[in-house]
Each structure stands twice: as structure tokens, then as C-alpha cells.
C-alpha positions in Angstrom: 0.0 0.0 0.0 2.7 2.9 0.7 4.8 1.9 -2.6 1.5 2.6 -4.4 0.5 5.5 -2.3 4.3 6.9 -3.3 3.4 6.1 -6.6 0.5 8.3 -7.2 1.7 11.2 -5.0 5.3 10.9 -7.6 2.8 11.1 -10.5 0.7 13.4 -8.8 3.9 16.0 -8.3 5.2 14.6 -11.7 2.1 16.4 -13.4 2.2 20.1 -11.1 4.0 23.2 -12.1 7.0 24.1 -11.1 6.8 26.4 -8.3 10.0 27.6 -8.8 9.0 29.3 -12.3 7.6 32.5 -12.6 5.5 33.9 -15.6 6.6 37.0 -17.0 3.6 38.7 -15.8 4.6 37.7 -11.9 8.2 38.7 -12.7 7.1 42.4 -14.3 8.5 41.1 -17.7 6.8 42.9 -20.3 7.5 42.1 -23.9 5.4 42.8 -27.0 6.5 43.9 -30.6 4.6 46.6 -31.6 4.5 48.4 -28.6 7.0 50.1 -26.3 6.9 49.3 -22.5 9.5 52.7 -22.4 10.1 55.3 -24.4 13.3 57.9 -24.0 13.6 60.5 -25.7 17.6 62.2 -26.0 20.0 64.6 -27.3 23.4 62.7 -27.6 25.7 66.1 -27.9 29.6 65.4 -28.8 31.9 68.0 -28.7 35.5 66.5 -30.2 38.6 67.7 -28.5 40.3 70.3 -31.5 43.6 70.7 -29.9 42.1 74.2 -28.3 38.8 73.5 -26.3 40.0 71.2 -23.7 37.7 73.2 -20.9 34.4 71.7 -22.8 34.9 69.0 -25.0 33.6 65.5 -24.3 35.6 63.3 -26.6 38.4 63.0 -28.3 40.3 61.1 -31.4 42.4 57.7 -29.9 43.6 56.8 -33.3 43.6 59.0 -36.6 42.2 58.7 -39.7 44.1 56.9 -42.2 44.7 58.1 -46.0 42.3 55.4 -47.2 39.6 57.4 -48.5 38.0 61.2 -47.4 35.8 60.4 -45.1 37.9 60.2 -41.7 38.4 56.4 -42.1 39.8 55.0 -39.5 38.9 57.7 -36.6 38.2 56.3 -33.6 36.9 58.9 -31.0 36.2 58.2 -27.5 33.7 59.7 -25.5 32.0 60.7 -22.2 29.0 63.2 -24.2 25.9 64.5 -22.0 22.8 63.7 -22.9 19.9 66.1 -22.1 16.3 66.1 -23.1 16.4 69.2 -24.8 18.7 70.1 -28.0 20.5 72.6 -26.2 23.4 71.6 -24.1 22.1 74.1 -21.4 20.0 71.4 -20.3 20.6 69.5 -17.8 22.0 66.3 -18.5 20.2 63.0 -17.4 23.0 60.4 -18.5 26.0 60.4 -19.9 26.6 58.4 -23.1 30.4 56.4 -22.6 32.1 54.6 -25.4 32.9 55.3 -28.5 32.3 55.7 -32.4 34.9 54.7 -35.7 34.5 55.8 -38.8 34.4 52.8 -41.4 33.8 53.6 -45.0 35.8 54.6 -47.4 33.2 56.2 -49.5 31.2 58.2 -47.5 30.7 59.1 -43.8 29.8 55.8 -41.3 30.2 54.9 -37.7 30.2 52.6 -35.9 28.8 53.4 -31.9 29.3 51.1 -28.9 28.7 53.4 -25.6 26.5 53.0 -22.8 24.3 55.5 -20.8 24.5 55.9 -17.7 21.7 56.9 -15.6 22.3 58.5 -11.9 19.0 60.9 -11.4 16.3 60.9 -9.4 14.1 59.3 -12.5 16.3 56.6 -13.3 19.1 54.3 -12.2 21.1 52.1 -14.4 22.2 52.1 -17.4 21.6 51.2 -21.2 23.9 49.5 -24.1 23.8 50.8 -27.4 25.7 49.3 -30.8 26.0 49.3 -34.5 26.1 51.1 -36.9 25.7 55.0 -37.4 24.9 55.0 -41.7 25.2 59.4 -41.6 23.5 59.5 -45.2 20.2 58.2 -43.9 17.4 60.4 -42.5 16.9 57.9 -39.2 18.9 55.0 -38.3 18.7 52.4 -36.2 20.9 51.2 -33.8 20.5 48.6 -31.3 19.7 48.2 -27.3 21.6 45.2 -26.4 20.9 45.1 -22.7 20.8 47.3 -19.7 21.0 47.5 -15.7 19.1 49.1 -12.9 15.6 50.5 -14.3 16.7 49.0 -17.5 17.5 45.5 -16.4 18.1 43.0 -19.3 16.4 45.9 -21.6 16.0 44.9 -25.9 14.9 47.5 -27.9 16.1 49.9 -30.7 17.7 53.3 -30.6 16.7 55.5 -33.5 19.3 58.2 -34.6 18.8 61.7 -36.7 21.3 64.0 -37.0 19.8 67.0 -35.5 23.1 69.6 -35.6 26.5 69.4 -37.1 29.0 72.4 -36.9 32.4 71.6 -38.4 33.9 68.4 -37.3 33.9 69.6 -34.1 30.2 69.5 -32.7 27.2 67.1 -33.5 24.2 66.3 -32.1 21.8 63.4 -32.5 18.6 63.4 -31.7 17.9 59.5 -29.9 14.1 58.1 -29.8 15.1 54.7 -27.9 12.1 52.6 -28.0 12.8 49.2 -25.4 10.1 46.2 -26.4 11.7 44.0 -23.8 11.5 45.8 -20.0 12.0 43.6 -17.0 10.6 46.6 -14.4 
């Protein structure tokens, strides 16, 4: 009698859900396709060092450009730029964007971007990874959101670029409408 009472409780246990797992919904997961679970909205502003603004600029060239082609190939700038919510830089930042950018066409201007924000205000904590690549003759591009911490834990999502200012070579600014499709808070 107890080997078949062990028996049904095994298949009885065999046939429950793990308690251990927890649906998305329980975990505040939030996932769908067409629609963002958060929405930022930034001005990516990047002042490159010129030999004679060292008091505000926010990156600077680690390796030149090559003689490969016009278009700066081979320039790889790092940078520490503010991002604010408004185009101006007057605003006050709410991250700062950390990486850096190469140039790497021959035939026309392209970056590449790999930075992080970082987040330390009283709306949000963490930070968010951005890659890939930064094609300068299209209107919008799209980079992507490969991950983030704090508020942004294990964020997916896409980062959509527009150049909103140039001034020589030594200023831009891009307008960033980051739309995150996978939030974990």
C-alpha cells in the first residue's frame, strides 16, 4: 500500500507546475512587438577635442584617420558626451553616453557606436547599451539596445538616430528616440 501510495503522490507531483517558475507577468516582464513598454527621448551632444577647447569637450580622437579614403576612415573617437532632453546643451543632463564611435567607410561618412548610458538621477538608475552602426547619409537609423541594468534590467529594444546639428567636425548632435520592447521593471 505505501509503494502505491508513493506512486501516485510521484505522478501526482510529476504532473504540477514548477513552483519555482515565474511567468513573466509575476516577474514584471513585459515584452510585445509593436509596442513600447519605455520610451526615451535624447540629445546625444559630442563636442571632439580640436587641440584648443580642452575646458568643454567631451571626446576625443584615440587613433587618426588613415589616407584610405576622405571620409575620416579610420577615426576612432572616445567619448563621455551629456545627454539632455532638450537640444541645447544648457539642459541639464540626465545620463551620460560612454564609449565610443569609428568611422568605417571609405566612400562616405559611417560609424560605428558602442557606448553605454548611464543613468544617476532621481528618474532613473542604471544604465543602457547601445551598438551598431551610425549610416550618416540616412534620415533615421537604427541602432541597437543590447541590454541594460538598474531601471533597464536585461532591456532589448532599438535606438533611432537623426542627426539634429552638425558644426564643423567639431560638434554634432543626434537626436535619440530609444524605443525598449523587452522591460523587465
Amino acid at each position: 500500500m505505501k509503494v502505491a501510495a508513493s506512486i501516485f503522490i510521484f505522478f501526482l507531483l510529476l504532473h504540477q507546475p514548477p513552483s519555482a517558475s515565474v511567468s513573466p507577468q509575476k516577474s514584471g516582464h513585459r515584452y510585445h512587438p509593436d509596442k513600447p513598454c519605455k520610451r526615451l527621448v535624447l540629445y546625444f551632444h559630442d563636442i571632439l577635442f580640436n587641440g584648443t577647447n580642452k575646458a568643454n569637450a567631451t571626446s576625443a580622437g584615440a587613433a587618426g584617420p588613415t589616407q584610405l579614403g576622405a571620409y575620416q576612415f579610420g577615426l576612432l573617437a572616445v567619448f563621455d558626451d551629456p545627454m539632455t532632453t532638450a537640444p541645447t546643451l544648457a539642459s541639464p543632463p540626465v545620463a551620460r553616453a560612454q564609449g565610443f564611435y569609428f568611422y568605417d567607410m571609405k566612400s562616405t561618412y559611417n560609424a560605428w557606436f558602442a557606448y553605454t548610458l548611464v543613468f544617476n538621477s532621481t528618474e532613473h538608475k542604471g544604465t543602457v547599451t547601445i551598438l551598431g552602426a551610425d549610416m550618416m547619409d540616412e534620415k533615421t537609423r537604427d541602432l541597437s539596445v543590447a541590454g541594460g541594468t538598474g531601471d533597464f534590467f536585461m532591456a532589448r529594444g532599438v535606438a533611432t538616430f537623426a542627426t539634429d546639428e552638425v558644426q564643423g567636425f567639431d560638434y554634432f548632435r543626434l537626436k535619440m528616440d530609444i524605443k525598449l520592447y523587452e522591460c523587465y521593471n
